[in-house]
C-alpha positions as CSV (number, residue, x, y, z in Angstrom):
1,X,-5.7,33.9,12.7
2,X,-3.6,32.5,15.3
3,X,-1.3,29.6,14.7
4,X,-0.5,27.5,17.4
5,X,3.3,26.3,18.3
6,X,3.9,22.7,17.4
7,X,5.7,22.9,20.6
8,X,2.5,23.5,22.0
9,X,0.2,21.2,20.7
10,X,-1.1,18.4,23.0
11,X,-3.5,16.5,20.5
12,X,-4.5,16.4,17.1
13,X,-8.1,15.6,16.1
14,X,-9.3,14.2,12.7
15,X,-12.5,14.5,11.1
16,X,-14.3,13.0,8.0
17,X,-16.7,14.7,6.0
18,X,-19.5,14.3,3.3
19,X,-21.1,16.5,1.9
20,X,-24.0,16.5,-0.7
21,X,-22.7,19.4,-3.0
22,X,-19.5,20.6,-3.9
23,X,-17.3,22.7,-1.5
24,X,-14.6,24.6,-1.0
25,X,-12.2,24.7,2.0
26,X,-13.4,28.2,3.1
27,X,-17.1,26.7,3.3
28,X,-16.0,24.2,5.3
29,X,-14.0,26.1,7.8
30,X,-16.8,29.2,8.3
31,X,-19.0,26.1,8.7
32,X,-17.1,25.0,11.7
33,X,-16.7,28.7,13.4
34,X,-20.1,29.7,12.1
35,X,-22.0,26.6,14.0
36,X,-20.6,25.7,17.0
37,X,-20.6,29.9,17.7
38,X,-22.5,30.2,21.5
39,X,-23.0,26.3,21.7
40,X,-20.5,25.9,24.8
41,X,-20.0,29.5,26.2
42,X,-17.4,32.2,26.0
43,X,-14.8,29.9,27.5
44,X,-14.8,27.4,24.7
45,X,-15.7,29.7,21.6
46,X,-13.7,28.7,18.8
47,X,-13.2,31.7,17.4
48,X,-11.7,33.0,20.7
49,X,-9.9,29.7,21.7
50,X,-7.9,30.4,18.3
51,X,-6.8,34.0,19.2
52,X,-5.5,32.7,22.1
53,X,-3.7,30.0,20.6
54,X,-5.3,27.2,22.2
55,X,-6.4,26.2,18.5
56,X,-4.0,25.9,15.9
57,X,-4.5,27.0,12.0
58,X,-7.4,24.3,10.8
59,X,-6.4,22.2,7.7
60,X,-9.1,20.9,5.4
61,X,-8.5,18.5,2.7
62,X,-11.1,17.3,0.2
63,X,-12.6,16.1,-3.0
64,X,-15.4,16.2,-4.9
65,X,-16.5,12.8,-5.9
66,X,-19.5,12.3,-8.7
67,X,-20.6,15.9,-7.0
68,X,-20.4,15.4,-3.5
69,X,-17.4,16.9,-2.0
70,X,-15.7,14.3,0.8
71,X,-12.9,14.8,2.8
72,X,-10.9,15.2,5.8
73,X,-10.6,18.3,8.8
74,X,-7.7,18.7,11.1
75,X,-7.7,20.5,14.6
76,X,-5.0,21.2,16.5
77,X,-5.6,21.5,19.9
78,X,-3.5,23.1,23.6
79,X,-6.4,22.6,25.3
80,X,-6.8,19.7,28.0
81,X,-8.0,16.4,27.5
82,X,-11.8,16.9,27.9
83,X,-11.7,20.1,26.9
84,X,-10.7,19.0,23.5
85,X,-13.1,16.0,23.2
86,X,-15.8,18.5,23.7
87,X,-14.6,20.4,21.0
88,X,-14.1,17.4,18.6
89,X,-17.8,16.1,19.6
90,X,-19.0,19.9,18.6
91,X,-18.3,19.1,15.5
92,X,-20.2,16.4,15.0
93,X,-23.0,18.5,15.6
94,X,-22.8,20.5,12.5
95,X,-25.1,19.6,9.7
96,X,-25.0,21.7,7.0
97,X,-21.7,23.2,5.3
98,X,-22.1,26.2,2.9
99,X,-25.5,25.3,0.7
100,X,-25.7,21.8,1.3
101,X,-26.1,19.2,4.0
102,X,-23.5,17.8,5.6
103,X,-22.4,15.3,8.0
104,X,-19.2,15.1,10.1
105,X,-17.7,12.0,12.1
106,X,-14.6,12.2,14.2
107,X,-11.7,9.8,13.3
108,X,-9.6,10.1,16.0
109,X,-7.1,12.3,19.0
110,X,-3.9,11.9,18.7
111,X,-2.2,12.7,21.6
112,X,0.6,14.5,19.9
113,X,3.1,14.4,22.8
114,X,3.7,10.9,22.1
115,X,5.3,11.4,19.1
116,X,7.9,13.7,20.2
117,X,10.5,10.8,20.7
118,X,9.8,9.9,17.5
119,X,10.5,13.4,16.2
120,X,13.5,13.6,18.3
121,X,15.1,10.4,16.9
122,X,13.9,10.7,13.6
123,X,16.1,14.5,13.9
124,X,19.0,12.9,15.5
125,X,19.2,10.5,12.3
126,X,19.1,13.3,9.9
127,X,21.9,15.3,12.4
128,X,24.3,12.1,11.8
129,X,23.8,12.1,8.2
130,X,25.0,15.7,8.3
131,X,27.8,14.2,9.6
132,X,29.0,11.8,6.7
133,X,30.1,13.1,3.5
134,X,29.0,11.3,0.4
135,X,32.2,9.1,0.4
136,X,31.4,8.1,3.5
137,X,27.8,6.5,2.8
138,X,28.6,5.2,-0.7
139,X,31.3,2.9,1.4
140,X,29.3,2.7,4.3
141,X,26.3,1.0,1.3
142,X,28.7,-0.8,-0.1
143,X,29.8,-2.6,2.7
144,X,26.8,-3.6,4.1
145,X,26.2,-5.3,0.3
146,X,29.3,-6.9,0.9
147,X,28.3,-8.1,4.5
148,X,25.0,-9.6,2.7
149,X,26.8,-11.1,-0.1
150,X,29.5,-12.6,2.1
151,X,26.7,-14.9,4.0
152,X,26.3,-16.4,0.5
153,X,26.8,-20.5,1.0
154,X,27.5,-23.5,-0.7
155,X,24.3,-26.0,-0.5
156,X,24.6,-29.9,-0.8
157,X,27.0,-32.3,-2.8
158,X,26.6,-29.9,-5.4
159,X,27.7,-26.9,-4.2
160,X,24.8,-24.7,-5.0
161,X,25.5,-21.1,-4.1
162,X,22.5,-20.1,-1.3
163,X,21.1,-17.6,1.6
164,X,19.3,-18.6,4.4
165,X,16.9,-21.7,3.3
166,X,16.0,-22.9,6.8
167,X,12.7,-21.6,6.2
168,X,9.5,-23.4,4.9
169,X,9.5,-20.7,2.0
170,X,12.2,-20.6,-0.6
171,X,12.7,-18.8,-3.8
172,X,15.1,-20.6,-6.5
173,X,16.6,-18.7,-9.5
174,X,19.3,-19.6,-12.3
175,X,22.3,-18.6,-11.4
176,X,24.9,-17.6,-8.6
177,X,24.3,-13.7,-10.0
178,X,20.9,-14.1,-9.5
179,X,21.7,-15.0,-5.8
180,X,24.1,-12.4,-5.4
181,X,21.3,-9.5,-6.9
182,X,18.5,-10.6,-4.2
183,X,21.0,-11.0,-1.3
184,X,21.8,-7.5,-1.7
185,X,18.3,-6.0,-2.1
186,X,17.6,-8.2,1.3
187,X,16.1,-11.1,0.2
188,X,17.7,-14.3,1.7
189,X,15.3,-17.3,1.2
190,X,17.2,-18.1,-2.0
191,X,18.7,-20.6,-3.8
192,X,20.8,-21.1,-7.2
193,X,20.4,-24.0,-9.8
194,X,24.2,-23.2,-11.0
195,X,22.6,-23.2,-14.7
196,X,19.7,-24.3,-16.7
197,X,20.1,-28.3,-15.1
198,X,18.0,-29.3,-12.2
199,X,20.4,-30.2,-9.3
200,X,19.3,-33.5,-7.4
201,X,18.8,-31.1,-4.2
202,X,16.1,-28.3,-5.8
203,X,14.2,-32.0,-6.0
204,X,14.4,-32.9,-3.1
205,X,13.7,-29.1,-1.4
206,X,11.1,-28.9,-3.3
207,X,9.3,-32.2,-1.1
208,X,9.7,-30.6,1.7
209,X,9.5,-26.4,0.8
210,X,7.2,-24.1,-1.3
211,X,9.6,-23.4,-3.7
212,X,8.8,-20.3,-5.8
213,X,10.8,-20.2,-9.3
214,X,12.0,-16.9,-10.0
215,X,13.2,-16.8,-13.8
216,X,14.4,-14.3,-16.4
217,X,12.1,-12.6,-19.0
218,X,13.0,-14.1,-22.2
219,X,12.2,-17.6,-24.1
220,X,15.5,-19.1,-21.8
221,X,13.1,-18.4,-18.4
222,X,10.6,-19.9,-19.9
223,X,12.6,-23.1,-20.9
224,X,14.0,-23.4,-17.8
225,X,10.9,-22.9,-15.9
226,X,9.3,-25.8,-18.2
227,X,12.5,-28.1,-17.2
228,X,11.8,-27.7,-13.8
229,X,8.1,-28.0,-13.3
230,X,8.4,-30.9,-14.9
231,X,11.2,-32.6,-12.4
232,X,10.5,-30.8,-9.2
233,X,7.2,-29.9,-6.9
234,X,6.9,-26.1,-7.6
235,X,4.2,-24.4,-6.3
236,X,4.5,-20.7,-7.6
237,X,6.5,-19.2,-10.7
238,X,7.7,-15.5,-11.0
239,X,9.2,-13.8,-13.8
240,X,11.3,-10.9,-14.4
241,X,10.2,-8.1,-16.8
242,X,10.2,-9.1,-20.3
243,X,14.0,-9.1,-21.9
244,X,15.3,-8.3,-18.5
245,X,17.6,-10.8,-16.2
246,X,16.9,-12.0,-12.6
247,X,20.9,-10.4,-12.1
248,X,20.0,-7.0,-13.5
249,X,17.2,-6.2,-11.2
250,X,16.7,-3.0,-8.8
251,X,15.3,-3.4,-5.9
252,X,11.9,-2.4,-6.6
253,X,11.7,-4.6,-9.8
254,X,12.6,-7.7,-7.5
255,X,9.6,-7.1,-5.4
256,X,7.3,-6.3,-8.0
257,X,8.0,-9.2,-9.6
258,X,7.7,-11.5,-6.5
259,X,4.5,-10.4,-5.4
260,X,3.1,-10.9,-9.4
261,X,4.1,-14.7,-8.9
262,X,1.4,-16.8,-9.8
263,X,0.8,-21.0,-9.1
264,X,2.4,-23.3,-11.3
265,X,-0.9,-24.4,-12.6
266,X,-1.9,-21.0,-14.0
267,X,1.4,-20.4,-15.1
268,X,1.2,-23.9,-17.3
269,X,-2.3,-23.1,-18.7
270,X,-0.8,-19.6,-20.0
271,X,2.1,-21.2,-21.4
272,X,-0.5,-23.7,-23.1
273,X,-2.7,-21.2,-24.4
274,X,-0.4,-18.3,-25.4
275,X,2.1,-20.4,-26.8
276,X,6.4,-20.1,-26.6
277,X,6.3,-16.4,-28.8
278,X,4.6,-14.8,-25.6
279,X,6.7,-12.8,-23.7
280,X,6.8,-14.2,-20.0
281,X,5.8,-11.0,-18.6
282,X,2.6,-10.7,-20.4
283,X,1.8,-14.8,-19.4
284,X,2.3,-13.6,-15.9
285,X,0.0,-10.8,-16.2
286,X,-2.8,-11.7,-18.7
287,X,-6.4,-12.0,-17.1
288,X,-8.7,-13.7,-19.3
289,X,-11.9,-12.7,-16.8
290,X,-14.6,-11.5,-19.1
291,X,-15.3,-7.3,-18.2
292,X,-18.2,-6.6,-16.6
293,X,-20.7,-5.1,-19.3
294,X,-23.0,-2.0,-17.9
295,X,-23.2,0.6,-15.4
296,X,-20.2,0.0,-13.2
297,X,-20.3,2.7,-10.6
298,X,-23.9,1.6,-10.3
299,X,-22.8,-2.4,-9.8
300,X,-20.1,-1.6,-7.4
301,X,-22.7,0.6,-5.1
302,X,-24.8,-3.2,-5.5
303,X,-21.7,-4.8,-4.3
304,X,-20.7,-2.3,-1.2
305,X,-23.9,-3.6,0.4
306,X,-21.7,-6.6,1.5
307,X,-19.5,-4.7,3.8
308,X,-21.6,-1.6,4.5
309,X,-21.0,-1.5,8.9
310,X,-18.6,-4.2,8.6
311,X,-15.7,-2.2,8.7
312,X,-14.6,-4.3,5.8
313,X,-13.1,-3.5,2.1
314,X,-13.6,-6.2,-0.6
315,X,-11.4,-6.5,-4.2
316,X,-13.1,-7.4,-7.3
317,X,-11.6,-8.4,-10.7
318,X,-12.3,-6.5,-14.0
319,X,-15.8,-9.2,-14.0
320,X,-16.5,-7.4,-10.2
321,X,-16.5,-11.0,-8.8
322,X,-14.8,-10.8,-5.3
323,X,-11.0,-11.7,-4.9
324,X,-10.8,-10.7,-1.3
325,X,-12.6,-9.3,1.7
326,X,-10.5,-8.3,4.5
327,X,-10.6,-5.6,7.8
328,X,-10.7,-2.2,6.3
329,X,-7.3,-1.2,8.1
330,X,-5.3,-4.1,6.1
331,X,-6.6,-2.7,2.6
332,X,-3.2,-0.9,1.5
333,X,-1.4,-4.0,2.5
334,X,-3.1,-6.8,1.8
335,X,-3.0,-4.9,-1.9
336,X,0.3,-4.1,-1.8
337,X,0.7,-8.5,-1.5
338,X,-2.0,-9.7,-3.8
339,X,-1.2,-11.5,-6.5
340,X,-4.2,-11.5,-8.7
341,X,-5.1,-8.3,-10.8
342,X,-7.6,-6.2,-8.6
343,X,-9.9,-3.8,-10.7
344,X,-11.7,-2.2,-7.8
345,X,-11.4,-1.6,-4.3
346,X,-14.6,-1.0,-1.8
347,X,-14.3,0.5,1.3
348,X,-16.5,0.6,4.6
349,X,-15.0,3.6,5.9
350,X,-12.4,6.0,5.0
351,X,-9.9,5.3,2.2
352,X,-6.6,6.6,3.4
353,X,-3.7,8.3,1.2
354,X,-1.9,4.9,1.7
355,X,-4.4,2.9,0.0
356,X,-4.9,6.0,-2.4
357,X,-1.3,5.7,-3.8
358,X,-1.8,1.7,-3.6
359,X,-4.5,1.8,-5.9
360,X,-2.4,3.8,-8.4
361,X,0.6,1.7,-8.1
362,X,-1.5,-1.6,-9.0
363,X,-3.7,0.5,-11.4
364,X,-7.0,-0.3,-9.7
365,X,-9.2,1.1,-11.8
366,X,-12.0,2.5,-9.5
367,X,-11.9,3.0,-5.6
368,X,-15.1,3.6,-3.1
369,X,-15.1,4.6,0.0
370,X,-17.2,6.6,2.4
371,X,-14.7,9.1,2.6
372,X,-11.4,9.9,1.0
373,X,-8.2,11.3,2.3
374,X,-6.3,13.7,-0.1
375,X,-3.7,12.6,-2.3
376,X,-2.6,14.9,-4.9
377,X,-2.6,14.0,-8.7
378,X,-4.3,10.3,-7.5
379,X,-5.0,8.5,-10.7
380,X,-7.5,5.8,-9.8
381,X,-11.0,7.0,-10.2
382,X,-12.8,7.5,-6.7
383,X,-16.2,6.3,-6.1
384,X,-18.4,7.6,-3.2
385,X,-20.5,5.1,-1.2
């Protein structure tokens, strides 16, 4: 089977597919030369447009979700423009794949020529890396950490080491450490206390800013966070991960954090009802919303009907009431910034490997779509709509 040249390639085109049995990848490629054979003449018979290269190897990824196989079908293509649309709108013609029936729906063309600047500056990057040694990087990190860490300034009468808090959102921690830690991982809304004592000017910020608290994971976080809720207008508190310091952070732990901060009301009521023995972590992340009792594929089908054609997804808590609805192309985002536990994820269209990996990385607990795109080892159970 011919394989064409990357080289050569002038567009890409995607497919989805459902089908109502399982599959396998051969069924679904003899599907494709099998039925479109004689449809649009010698010229443009697939089988013979691939021994002459002007279509590349065809990928095929899928699953089999609660027995139906779904998935996705890649053709690369040398031909022209409309020759290749004709060829991606054959497809859509074929009903049945191997036993079952079968529906296919084209995605998009990709007009792969676009993408060779990319290619050639994304290989130009990795040529200058050849360049450096090791040395050369480790200093060439460490000085940019320095450069970040040298913009750290002194804020009001009392000093108070700070980034850049001209903005209407800032973060405060403890300490200048604290600062110094989320300067470097590139976070420069923030602002140091200078100790466990409310300085005059977090007050007064606080009129005027939403002020998130970021505070350490131990009983000290908490008491500090108590102190200043009660003397200053904070409107979200974050925590680190139990035992662990705002100073002592990785990057990723920063983040993760951050985008788990709750309001200060919620924060207060978990305080209230956990008492001071809780860790803060576990105050941060406890959900008291009853679990939905029954069939729960079943219920989430039910609840799909509100964005079936919409192009929409929705996120429901572990009591499938609905956090979120949003476009269907923001899903993996708008997940990757919600601060609220999601249990499940529905889908009006096709849930890409982005969202996929999203899903695992909040532990979402199920995911439907109409179709899925291949991820390897995905954790969260997939649901087909």
């Amino acid at each position: 089977m011919a394989k064409v040249s990357p080289v050569s390639i002038k567009y890409m085109i995607y497919a989805s597919f459902a089908a109502e049995g399982p599959l396998e990848k051969p069924d679904v490629i003899g599907a494709i030369f099998g039925q479109t054979e004689g449809l649009l003449g010698n010229e443009l018979e697939m089988r013979e447009l691939q021994k002459e290269g002007k279509i590349g190897r065809i990928e095929v990824d899928l699953n089999i979700v609660d027995g139906r196989t779904v998935g996705e079908i890649r053709v690369p293509s040398a031909l022209d423009k409309s020759e290749t649309t004709i060829i991606a709108a054959t497809l859509e013609t074929i009903d049945r794949i191997g036993p079952t029936e079968a529906k296919i729906e084209i995605i998009k063309i990709d007009d792969v020529r676009g993408s060779k600047r990319d290619y050639i500056i994304d290989r130009a990057r990795k040529l200058l890396e050849g360049l450096d040694n090791g040395g050369n990087m480790r200093m060439s990190k460490t000085l940019q950490e320095e450069s970040r860490v040298a913009r750290i300034q002194e804020y009001g009468e009392e000093k108070l080491p700070a980034g850049d808090i001209s903005g209407d959102e800032i973060i405060v921690v403890e300490g200048r450490a604290d600062v110094v830690n989320l300067l470097k991982n590139r976070i420069n809304n923030v602002i140091g206390m200078n100790g466990a004592k409310l300085p005059r000017e977090i007050a007064q910020l606080g009129k005027e800013k939403e002020i998130t608290l970021f505070v350490d994971g131990d009983r000290g976080g908490k008491l500090i966070a108590s102190n200043v809720i009660n003397n200053a207008r904070i409107v979200y508190v974050a925590t680190a991960p139990d035992g662990k310091e705002v100073e002592e952070l990785a990057g990723k732990e920063i983040l993760i954090s951050l985008r788990k901060k709750i309001p200060v009301d919620e924060y207060q009521r978990k305080v209230r009802r956990f008492g001071d023995n809780t860790p803060v972590q576990e105050i941060n992340e406890s959900d008291n919303t009853p679990e939905f009792e029954g069939d729960v594929k079943k219920e989430l089908r039910i609840k799909y009907q509100s964005v079936k054609d919409e192009r929409k997804a929705i996120f429901l808590d572990k009591g499938l009431n609905e956090i979120k609805k949003i476009p269907s192309s923001s899903a993996a985002g708008a997940l990757t910034r919600a601060k609220k536990n999601v249990f499940a994820v529905l889908v009006d269209g096709q849930a890409t490997s982005s969202l996929i990996k999203t899903c695992d990385e909040r532990e979402v607990s199920y995911l439907g779509a109409k179709n899925f795109a291949y991820v390897q080892g995905a954790k969260v159970e997939l649901i087909s709509l």
